[in-house]
C-alpha positions as CSV (number, residue, x, y, z in Angstrom):
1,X,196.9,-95.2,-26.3
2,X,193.7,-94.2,-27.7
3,X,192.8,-92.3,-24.6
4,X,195.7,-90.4,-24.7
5,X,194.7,-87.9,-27.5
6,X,191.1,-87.1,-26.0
7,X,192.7,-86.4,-22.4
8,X,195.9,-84.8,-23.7
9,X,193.2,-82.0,-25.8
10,X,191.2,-81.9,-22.6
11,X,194.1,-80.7,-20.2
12,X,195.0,-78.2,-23.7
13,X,191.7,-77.0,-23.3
14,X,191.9,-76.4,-19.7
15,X,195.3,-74.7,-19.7
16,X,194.2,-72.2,-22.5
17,X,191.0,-71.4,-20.6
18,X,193.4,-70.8,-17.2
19,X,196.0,-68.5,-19.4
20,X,192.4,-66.9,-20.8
21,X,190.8,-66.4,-17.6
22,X,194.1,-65.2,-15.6
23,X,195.3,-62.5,-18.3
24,X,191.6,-61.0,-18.7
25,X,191.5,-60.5,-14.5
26,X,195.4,-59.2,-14.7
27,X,193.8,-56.8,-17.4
28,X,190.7,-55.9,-15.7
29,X,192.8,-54.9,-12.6
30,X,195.5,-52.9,-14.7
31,X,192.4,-50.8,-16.5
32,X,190.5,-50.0,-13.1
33,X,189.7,-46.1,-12.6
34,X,189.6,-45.3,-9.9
35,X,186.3,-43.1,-8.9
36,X,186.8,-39.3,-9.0
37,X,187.4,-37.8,-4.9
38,X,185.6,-34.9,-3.8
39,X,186.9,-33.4,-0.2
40,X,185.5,-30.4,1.8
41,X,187.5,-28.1,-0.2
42,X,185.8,-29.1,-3.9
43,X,182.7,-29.0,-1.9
44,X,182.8,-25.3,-0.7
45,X,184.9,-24.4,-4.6
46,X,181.3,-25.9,-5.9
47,X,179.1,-23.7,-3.7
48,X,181.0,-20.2,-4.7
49,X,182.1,-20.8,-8.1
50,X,179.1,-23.3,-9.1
51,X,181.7,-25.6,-10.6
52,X,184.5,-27.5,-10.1
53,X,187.2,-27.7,-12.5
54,X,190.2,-30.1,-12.5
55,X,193.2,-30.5,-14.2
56,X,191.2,-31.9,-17.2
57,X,191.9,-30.8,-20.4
58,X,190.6,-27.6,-22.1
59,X,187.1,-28.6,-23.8
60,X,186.9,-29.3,-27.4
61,X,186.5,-26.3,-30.0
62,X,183.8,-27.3,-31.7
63,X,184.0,-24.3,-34.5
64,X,187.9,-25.3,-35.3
65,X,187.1,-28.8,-35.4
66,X,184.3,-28.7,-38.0
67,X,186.7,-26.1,-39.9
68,X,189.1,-28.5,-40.2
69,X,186.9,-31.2,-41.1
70,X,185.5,-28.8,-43.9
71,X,189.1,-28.4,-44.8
72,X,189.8,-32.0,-45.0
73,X,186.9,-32.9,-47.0
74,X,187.1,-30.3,-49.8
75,X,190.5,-31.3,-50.9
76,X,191.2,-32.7,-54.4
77,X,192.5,-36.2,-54.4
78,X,194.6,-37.9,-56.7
79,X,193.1,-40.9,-58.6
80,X,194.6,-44.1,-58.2
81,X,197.1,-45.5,-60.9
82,X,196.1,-48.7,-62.3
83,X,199.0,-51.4,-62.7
C-alpha cells in the first residue's frame, strides 16, 4: 500500500500531461491560417494597378480615431462614492 499513492500521482501526472499535450495540438490545428494565394490573375492586377487589394477591410482612419480618443479623454468623470 505504500506504493500505491506515489504510482497512482504518477499515472495523474501522466494523464494530465496527455489531456495537456492533445488539446494544445487540437488547438494549434483549429488556429492554422492558411498562407494568402496569389494566381496569374493577382499577378497581372499587380503589374497594372501596382496593388492588389482583397476583400480586406477598409484601413483604419487614423484622424477619426484620435478624434475620438480626444473625445473620450476630455470627459468629466464622476468621483467615486465612498461607503
Amino acid at each position: 500500500m505504500r506504493f500505491f499513492w506515489p504510482i497512482f500521482w504518477f499515472f495523474c501526472g501522466v494523464l494530465a500531461m496527455y489531456a495537456w499535450i492533445s488539446t494544445r495540438r487540437k488547438i494549434r490545428k483549429r488556429i492554422t491560417i492558411p498562407p494568402p494565394r496569389v494566381d496569374e490573375d493577382d499577378i497581372r492586377r499587380i503589374v497594372v494597378e501596382g496593388a492588389l487589394l482583397k476583400d480586406d477591410p477598409a484601413p483604419l482612419d487614423l484622424r477619426q480615431i484620435k478624434k475620438e480618443e480626444d473625445e473620450f479623454w476630455n470627459e468629466t468623470w464622476e468621483e467615486v462614492e465612498e461607503l
